[in-house]
DRENTOR-772621 format. One record per residue (C-alpha): residue in one letter; y, x, z. Coordinates in steps of 0.02 Angstrom, whole numbers, padded with zeros to 5 digits, always signed. Each point is the difference from the previous one (the first is absolute). Layout:
aYXZ;...
***
This chain:
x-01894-00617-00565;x+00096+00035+00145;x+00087-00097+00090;x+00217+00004-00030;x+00009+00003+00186;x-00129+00165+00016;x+00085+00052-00152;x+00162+00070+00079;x-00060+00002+00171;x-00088+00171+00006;x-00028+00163-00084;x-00207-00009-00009;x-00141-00100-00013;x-00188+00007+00049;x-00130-00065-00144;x-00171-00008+00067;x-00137-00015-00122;x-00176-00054+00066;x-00124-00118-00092;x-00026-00065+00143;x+00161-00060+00067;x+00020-00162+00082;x+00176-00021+00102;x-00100-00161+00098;x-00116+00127+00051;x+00035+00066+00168;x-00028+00184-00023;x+00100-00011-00153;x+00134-00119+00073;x+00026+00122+00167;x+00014+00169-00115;x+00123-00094-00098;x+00108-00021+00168;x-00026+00168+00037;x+00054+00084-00146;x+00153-00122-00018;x+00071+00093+00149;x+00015+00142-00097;x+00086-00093-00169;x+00058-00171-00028;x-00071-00001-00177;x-00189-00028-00013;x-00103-00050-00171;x-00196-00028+00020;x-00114+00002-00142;x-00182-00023-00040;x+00011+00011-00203;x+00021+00160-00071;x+00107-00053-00137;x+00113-00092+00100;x+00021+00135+00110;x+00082+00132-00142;x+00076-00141-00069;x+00101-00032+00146;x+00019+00186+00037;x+00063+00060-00153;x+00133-00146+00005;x+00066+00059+00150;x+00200+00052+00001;x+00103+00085+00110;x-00132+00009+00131;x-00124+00134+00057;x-00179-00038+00006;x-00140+00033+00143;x-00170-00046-00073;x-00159-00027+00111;x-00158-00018-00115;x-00164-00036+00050;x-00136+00149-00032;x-00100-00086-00124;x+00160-00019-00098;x+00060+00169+00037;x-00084+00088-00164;x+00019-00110-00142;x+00187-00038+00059;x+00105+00150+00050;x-00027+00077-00175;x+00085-00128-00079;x+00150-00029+00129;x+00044+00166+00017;x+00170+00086-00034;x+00083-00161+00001;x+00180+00061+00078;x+00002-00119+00138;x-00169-00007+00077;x+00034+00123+00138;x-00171+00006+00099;x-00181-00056-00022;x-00114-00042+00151;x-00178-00034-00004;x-00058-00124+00139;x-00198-00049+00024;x-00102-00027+00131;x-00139+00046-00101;x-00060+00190-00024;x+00111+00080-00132;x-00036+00065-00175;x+00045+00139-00108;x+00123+00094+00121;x+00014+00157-00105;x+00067-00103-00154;x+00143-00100+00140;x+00065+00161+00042;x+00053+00059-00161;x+00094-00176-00060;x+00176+00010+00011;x+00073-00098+00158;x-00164-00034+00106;x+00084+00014+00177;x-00184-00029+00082;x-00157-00105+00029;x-00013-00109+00157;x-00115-00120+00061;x+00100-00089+00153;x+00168-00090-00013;x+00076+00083+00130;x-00025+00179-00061;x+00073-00073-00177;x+00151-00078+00080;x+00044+00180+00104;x-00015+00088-00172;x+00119-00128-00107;x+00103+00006+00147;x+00041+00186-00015;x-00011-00004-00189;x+00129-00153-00017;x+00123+00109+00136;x-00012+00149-00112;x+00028-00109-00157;x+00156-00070+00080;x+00061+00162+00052;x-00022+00070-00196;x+00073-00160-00091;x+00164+00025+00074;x+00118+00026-00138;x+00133+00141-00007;x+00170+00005-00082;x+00094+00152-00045;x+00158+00070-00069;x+00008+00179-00097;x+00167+00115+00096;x+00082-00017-00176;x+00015-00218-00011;x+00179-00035+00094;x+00100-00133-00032;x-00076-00078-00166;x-00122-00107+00055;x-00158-00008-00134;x-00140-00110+00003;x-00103+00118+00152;x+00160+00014+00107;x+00052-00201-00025;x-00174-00022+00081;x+00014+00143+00113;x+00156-00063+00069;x-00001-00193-00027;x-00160+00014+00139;x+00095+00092+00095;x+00152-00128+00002;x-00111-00145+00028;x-00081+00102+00165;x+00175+00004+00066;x+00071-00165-00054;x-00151-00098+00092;x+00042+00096+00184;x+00182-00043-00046;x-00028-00202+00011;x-00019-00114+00148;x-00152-00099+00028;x-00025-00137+00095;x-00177-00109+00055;x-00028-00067-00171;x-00022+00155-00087;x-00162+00022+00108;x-00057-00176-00047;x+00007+00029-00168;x-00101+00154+00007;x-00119-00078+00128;x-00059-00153-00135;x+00009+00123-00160;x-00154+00102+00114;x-00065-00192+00043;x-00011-00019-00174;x-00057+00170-00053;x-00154+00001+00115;x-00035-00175-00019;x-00186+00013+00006;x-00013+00168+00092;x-00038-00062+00193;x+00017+00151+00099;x+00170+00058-00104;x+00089-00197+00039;x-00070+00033+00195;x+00104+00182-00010;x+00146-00091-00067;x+00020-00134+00131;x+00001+00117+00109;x+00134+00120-00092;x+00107-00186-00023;x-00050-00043+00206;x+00045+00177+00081;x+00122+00104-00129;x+00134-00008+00169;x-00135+00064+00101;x-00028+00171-00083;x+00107+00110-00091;x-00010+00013-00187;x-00097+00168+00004;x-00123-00083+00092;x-00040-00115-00118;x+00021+00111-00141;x-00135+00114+00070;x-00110-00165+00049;x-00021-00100-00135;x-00063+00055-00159;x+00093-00134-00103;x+00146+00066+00040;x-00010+00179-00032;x-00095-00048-00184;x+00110-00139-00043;x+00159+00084+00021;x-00059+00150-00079;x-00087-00097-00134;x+00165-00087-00047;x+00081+00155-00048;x-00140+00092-00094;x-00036-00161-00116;x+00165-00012+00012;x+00018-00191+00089;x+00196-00020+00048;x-00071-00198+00042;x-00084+00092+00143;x+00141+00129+00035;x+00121-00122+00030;x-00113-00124+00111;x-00047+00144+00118;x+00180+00070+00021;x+00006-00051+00156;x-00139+00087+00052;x+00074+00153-00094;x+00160+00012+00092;x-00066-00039+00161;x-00139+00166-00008;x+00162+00075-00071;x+00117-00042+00146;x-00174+00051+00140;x-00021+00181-00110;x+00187+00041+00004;x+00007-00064+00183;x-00141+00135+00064;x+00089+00129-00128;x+00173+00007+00089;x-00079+00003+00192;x-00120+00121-00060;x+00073+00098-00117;x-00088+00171-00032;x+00098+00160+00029;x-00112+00124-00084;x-00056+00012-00189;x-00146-00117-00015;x-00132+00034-00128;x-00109-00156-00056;x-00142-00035-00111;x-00071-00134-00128;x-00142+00027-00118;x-00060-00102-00142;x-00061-00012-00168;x+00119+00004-00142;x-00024-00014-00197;x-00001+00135-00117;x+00149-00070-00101;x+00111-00024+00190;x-00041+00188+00022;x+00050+00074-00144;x+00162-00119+00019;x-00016+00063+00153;x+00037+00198-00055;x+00133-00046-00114;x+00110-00078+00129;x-00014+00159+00121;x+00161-00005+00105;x+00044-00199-00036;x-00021-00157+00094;x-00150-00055+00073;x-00059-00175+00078;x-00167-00099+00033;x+00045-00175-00050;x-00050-00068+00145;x+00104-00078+00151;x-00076+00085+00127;x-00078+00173-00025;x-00157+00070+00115;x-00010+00179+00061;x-00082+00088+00126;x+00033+00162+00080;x-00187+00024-00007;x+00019+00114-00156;x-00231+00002+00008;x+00000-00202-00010;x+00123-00007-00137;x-00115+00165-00113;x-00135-00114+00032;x+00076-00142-00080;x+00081+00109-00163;x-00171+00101-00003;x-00104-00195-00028;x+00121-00046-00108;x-00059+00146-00132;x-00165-00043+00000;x+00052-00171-00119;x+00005+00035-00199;x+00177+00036-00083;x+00073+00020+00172;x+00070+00144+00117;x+00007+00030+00181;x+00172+00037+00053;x+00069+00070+00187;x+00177-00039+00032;x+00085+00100+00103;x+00159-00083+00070;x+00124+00116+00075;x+00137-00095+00136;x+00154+00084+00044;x+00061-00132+00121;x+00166+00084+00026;x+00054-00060-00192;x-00156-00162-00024;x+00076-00157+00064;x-00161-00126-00097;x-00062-00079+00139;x-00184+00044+00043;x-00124-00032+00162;x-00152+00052+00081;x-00120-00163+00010;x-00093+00090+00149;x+00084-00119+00140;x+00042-00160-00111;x-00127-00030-00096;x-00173-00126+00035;x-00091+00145+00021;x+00117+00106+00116;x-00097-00033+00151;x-00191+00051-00068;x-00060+00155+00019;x+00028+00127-00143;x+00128-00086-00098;x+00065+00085-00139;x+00174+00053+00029;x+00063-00098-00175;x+00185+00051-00038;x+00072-00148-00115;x+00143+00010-00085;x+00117-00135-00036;x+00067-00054-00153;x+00103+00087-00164;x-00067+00162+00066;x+00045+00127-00147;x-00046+00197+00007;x+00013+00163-00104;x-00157+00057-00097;x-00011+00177+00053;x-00155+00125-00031;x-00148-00075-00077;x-00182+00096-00008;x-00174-00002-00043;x-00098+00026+00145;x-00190-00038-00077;x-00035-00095-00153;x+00071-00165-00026;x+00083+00028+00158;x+00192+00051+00049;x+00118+00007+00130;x+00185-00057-00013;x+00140+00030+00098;x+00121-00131+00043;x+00174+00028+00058;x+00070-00151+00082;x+00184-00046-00071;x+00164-00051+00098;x+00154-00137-00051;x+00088+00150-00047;x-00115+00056-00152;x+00117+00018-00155;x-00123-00060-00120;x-00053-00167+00099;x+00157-00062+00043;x+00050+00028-00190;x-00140-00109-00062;x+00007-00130+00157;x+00194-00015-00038;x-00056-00025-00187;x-00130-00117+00032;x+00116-00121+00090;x+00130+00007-00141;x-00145-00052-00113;x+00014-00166+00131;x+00182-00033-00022;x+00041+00084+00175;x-00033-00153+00102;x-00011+00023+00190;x-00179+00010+00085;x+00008-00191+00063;x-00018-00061-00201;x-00092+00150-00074;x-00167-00073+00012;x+00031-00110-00147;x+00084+00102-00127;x-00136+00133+00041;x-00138-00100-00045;x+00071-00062-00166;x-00008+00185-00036;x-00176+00021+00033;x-00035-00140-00121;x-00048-00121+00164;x+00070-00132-00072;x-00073-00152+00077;x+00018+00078+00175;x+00163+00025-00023;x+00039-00163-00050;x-00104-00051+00175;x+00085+00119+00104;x+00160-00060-00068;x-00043-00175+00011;x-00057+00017+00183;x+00153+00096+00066;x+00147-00139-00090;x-00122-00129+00076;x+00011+00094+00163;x+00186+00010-00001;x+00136-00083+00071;x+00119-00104-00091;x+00124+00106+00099;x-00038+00158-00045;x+00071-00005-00183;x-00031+00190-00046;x-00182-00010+00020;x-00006-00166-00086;x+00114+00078-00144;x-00126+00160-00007;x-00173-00090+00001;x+00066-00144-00148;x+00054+00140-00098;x-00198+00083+00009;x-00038-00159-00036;x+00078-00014-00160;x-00056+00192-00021;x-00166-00052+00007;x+00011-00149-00100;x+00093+00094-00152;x-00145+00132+00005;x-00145-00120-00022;x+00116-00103-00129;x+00049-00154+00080;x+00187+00009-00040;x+00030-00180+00039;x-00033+00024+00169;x+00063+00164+00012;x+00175-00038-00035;x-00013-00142+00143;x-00040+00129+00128;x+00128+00130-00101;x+00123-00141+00022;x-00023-00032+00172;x+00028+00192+00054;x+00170-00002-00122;x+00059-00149+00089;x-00018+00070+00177;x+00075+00167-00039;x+00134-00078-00111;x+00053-00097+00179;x-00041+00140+00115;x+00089+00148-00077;x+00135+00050-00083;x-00005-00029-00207;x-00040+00224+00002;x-00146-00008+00104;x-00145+00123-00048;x-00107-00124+00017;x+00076-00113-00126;x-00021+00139-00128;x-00187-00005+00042;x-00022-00187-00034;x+00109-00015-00159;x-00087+00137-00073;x-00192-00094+00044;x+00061-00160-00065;x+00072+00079-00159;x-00167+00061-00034;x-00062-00173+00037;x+00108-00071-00139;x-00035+00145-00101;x-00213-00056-00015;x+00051-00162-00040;x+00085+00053-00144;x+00192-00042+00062;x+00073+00169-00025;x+00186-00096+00007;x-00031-00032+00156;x-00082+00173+00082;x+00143+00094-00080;x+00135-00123+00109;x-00139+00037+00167;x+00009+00178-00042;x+00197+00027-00043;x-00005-00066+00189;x-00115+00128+00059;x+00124+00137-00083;x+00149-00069+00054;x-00056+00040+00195;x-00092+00144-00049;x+00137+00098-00093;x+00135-00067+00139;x-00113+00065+00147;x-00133+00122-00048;x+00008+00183-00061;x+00004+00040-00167;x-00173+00060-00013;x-00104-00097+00115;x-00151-00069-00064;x+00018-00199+00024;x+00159+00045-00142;x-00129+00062-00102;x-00119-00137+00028;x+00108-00122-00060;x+00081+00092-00148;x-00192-00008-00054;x-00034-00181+00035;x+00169-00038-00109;x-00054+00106-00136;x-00164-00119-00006;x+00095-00131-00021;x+00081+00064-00146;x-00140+00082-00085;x-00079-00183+00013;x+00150-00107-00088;x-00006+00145-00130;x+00174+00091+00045;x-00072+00196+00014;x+00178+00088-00007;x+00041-00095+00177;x-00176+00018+00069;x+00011+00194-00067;x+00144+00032+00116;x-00044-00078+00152;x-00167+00099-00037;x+00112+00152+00002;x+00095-00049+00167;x-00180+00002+00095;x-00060+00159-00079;x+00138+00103+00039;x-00018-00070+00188;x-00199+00022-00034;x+00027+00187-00059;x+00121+00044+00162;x-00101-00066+00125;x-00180-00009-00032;x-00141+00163-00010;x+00000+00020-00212;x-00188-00058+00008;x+00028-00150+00087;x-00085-00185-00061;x+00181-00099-00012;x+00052+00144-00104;x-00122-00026-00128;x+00013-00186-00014;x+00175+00000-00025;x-00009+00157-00138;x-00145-00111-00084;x+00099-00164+00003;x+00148+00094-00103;x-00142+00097-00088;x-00044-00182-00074;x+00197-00052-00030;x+00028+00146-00108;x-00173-00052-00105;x+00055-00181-00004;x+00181+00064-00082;x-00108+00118-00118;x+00063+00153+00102;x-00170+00075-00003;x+00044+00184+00031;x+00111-00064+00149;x-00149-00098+00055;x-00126+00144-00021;x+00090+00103+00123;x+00013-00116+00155;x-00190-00048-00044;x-00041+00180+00018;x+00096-00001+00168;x-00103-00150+00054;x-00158+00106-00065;x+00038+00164+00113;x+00022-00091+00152;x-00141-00105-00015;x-00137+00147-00052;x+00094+00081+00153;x-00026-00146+00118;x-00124-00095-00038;x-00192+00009-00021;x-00062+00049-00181;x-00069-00164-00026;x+00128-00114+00076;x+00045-00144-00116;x+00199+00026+00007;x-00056+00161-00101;x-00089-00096-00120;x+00140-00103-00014;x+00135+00134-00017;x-00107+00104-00152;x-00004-00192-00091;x+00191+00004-00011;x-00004+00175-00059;x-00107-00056-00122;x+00099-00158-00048;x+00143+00102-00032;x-00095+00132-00118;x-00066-00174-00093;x+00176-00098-00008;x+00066+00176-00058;x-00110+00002-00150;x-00081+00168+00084;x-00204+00033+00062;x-00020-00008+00166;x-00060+00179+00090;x-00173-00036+00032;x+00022+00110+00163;x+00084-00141+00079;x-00149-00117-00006;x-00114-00038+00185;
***
């Protein structure tokens, strides 16, 4: 088994197969070195069974197996088309065997019989590999402000991009990161000597130059998204807006005044692409934070055109098109700051910083299993962007950038790190500074009602009441905000009394202060209407179930999620007060949004066709078989 700390470190790992392994053996020991400088992640074996055992077990991770010659032939058939074994090498010293039968198995990058030549090769091959893992995101031109399942991930990683340059860092932040790479490379020598030296000079370079530098860098931050590791996101922030303040600082005193055309090329699946062609004219991204191209368009063919040569997977050339007259993403040529600025030759890299989001323009087949795409980089001012980014922050309860972080994670599902972010930043802050305090206890208790501990969540609930109750005046927004979390609070612990009195407070600031249609109204119309479903009074929960829909219905796209709950949670009312017909017709609602929104096989359609069905049985009827997943 791995390791937890190689586990999350890294993208890859090397398993080496040889009967004859022995890691006390010098040859052996000194290859091991030498190949670690390539991944962190290294398994040896000298048992065949042991060896697929392992390899077949291995998640989330890519795999780069070296296997002896004499184990070449009886092996290979029985490993391959496992998904994540990327390449095979064959390394002996001895003269090899049955060469004609190693060029037809699937994944065979080469036979060697020196280290050295092995170690150039899996260098190139684990380059190319990063290059084609990086994940894309996109947007079809139709999706605007309802945000579905692909956009809430499309835009949530967006969000979190800007959110982390947004906050202020200060020595510790790098200390933290520093021991979580002490830890993670633990018993890899030459990776702890790189990382002294990252903790001992950071001042004394730039952060491009130790982005280009050191390996670990480049694959753990780009490993931490792909997996996706938010643990890892959040430790290297520091790093992230610092590269982020260097690219945007080269940007503005270089800024280019004619079009610029770029390139990138890598390997893509078959699923992405056909994605791919039905989202022609949408949003585009690479989920990574910072994005390579090269002006070189030969280099980056080369890269697509290697790509296509792996099973299930296409080549693909993207073409990105720069107006910088309307692009204000920040972007940089590495030629001058980067480690290798001053040899000979250097690529001339163009990285781009963060949240960078373009058009999908013409796509083509150029050769088979290879295409070229053109990308159209976007500006602030794109309607459909700014529709979805102003939606997406709603989603967080339109907090300000300085205590986003936290409410953004609990969206993701990043529970526990939100709870340490939180944790870290009231710890951080001065008994002074009551509004952050206020802000972070409230997460706090956020946190704490998600996972279920209610006891403590009403402390920190509490705690955030009590400081706004002294701080502002008895209408304060933010009150609103709080009565309506601790209602809920009361609400799972089965005191509906006492949520309704929390959320008659809510609407008493809400209805004095807010328009008649904004959403938090609606929110807590629905959250009283819970509380009267659950102590058995549907005509009151029925009309504040009314109140939010007729908000819901003027404000929101007629396909949108919060539309559906609410028509399924009056759906079930009208069932409960033998209304079936009534409750047929807001179930069908919930079903045409959902087969509209939502993958075929999502379980909130399952869950939606068992109502229907429940209403058919409780109204004596047969269910429409059609209905059934």
């Amino acid at each position: 088994m791995l390791s937890s700390n190689e586990m999350k470190i890294e993208d890859f790992i090397i398993i080496w197969l040889d009967e004859n392994m022995n890691e006390h053996n010098e040859y052996y020991r000194d290859s091991i070195i030498q190949l670690r400088t390539i991944v962190n992640s290294l398994k040896t074996f000298n048992d065949n069974n042991q060896c697929i055992d392992f390899l077949t077990g291995v998640i989330n991770k890519n795999v780069f197996l070296i296997l002896s010659n004499t184990l070449t032939k009886m092996l290979v058939p029985l490993i391959n088309g496992i998904s994540h074994l990327d390449s095979i090498y064959i390394f002996s010293n001895a003269v090899l065997e049955h060469q004609q039968s190693i060029k037809s198995w699937e994944n065979i990058q080469g036979t060697y019989n020196n280290i050295s030549n092995l170690v150039k090769k899996l260098s190139i091959d684990v380059k190319q590999s990063e290059n084609d893992l990086t994940p894309i995101n996109m947007i079809s031109a139709s999706s605007n402000e309802s945000l579905d399942e692909i956009s809430c991930s499309f835009m949530y990683s967006q969000l979190l991009n800007k959110i982390l340059i947004s906050i202020e860092y200060d020595e510790k932040a790098k200390t933290k990161f520093i021991n979580y790479l002490h830890n993670s490379y633990a018993d890899n020598e030459q990776e702890l000597v790189a990382t002294k030296q990252f903790e001992k000079g950071y001042k004394n370079y730039s952060a491009a130059w130790w982005y280009t530098k050191e390996s670990f860098i480049y694959a753990v931050l780009n490993a931490a998204l792909r997996i996706p590791n938010v643990d890892i996101i959040v430790n290297m922030s520091f790093f992230i807006k610092d590269l982020h303040e260097q690219i945007k600082e080269v940007y503005m005193q270089k800024k280019e005044t004619e079009n610029l055309t770029l390139y990138r090329g890598q390997g893509m699946s078959i699923i992405d692409l056909e994605n791919l062609k039905n989202c022609q004219d949408g949003l585009f991204s690479f989920n990574c934070f910072f994005l390579s191209t090269s002006r070189d368009r030969d280099i980056s063919f080369l890269f697509a055109d290697s790509a296509r040569q792996k099973s299930n997977t296409v080549g693909i050339l993207f073409t990105i098109e720069i107006d910088p007259s309307i692009s204000t993403v920040p972007y940089a040529s590495l030629k001058d700051i980067s480690y290798y600025s001053k040899k000979q030759n250097a690529e001339e890299e163009i990285l781009f910083s963060m949240h960078t989001v373009y058009r999908i323009g013409h796509i083509k087949q150029i050769d088979n299993n290879f295409w070229a795409v053109n990308l159209i980089l976007t500006n602030d001012n794109d309607v459909q962007l700014k529709l979805l980014t102003a939606r997406a922050r709603e989603e967080l309860g339109g907090v300000d950038k300085n205590h986003a972080l936290v409410p953004l994670l609990l969206k993701m599902g990043e529970f526990k790190k939100a709870e340490e972010v939180a944790f870290t930043l009231i710890q951080s802050t001065s008994e002074l500074n009551l509004n952050d305090t206020m802000h972070y206890s409230f997460y706090l208790g956020q946190v704490k009602y998600v996972v279920g501990d209610y006891s403590t969540a009403f402390s920190y609930f509490e705690k955030a009441i009590s400081i706004a109750e002294n701080c502002f005046s008895s209408n304060h927004s933010a009150l609103a905000l709080f009565y309506n979390r601790i209602g809920l609070c009361y609400d799972s612990t089965d005191n509906h009394s006492a949520a309704l009195l929390y959320y008659e407070k809510a609407l008493n600031i809400q209805e004095n202060n807010l328009i008649s249609n904004h959403p938090h109204l609606a929110a807590t119309y629905m959250n009283t209407a819970l509380a009267y479903v659950s102590m058995g009074n549907y005509t009151k929960a029925l009309s504040f179930y009314e109140k939010a829909k007729s908000i819901q219905e003027e404000i929101l796209p007629p396909i949108h999620p919060d539309l559906a709950t609410c028509y399924n949670n009056i759906s079930k009312i009208y069932c409960s007060m033998g209304q079936y017909k009534a409750a047929l017709s807001f179930s069908e609602k919930v079903r045409h949004i959902r087969e509209k929104s939502l993958p075929s096989n999502h379980y909130s359609l399952s869950t939606c066709y068992d109502q229907i069905a429940l209403i058919y049985e409780k109204n004596g009827r047969i269910f429409n078989s059609t209905f059934v997943l």
